[in-house]
C-alpha positions as MATLAB code, in Angstrom:
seq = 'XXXXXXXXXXXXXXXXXXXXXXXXXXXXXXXXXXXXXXXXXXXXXXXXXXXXXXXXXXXXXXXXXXXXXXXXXXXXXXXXXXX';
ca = [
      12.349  -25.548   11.145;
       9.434  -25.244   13.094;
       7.487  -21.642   13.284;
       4.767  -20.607   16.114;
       2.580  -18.634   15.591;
      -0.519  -16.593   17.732;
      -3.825  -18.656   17.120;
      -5.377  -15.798   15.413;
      -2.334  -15.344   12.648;
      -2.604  -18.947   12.078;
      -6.632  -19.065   11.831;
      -6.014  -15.661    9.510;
      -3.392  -18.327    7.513;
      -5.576  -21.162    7.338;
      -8.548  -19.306    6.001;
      -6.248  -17.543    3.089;
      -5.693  -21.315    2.214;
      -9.163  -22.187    2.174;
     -10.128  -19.638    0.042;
      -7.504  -20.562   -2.460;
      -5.499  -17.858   -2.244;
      -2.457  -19.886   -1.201;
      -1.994  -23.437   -1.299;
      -0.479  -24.007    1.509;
      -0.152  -22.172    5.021;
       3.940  -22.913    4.429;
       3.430  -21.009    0.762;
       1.818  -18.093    2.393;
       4.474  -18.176    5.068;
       7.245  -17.880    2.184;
       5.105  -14.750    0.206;
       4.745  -13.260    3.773;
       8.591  -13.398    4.454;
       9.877  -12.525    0.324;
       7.057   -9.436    0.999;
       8.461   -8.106    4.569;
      12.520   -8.757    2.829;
      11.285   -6.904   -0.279;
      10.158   -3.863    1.887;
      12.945   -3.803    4.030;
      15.535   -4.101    1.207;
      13.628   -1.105   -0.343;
      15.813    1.911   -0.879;
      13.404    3.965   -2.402;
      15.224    4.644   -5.474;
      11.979    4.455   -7.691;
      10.807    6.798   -5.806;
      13.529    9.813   -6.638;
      11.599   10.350  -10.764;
       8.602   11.336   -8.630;
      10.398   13.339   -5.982;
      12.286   15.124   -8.600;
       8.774   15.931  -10.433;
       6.988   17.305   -7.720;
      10.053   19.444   -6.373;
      10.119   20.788  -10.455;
       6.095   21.659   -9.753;
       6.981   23.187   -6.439;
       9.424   25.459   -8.779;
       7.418   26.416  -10.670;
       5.182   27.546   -8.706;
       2.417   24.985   -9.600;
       1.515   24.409   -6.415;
      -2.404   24.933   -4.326;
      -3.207   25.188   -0.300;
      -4.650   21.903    1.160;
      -7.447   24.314    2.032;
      -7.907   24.895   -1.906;
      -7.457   20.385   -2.758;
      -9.844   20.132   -0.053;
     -12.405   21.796   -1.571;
     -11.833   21.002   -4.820;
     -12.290   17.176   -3.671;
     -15.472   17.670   -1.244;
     -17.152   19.300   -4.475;
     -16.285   16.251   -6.815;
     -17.350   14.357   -3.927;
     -20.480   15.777   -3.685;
     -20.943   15.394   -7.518;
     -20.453   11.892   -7.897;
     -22.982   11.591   -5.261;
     -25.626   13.413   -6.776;
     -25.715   10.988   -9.727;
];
């Protein structure tokens, strides 16, 4: 099978290869195409243990404004740039 590709994907390709992060533009090709099935086959079952947590938070009333985890994050922010 032959495969075209834009000169730009296959200059991205050919530069994963050279840096040794594939051997071969055909390998990448393959961990491209397993990656894109993987995600599409994806039901999102592992996600449902988290769902189910956060809904239990949401419950319980453990819950804060984005306003409030704003804040909350610009002021860690603007400790760890203080150090």
């Amino acid at each position: 099978m032959n495969v075209t590709l834009p000169s730009d994907q296959l200059e991205w390709l050919e530069a994963q290869v050279a840096a040794g992060r594939f051997r071969s533009v055909d390998e990448a090709l393959m961990v491209a195409v397993a990656d894109l099935k993987a995600m599409r086959d994806d039901d999102l079952a592992w996600a449902k243990p988290y769902v189910d947590e956060a809904r239990a938070s949401i419950a319980r009333g453990d819950v804060s404004s984005g306003e409030d985890f704003l804040k909350r994050l610009d002021t860690k922010i603007g400790a760890l740039r203080s150090r």
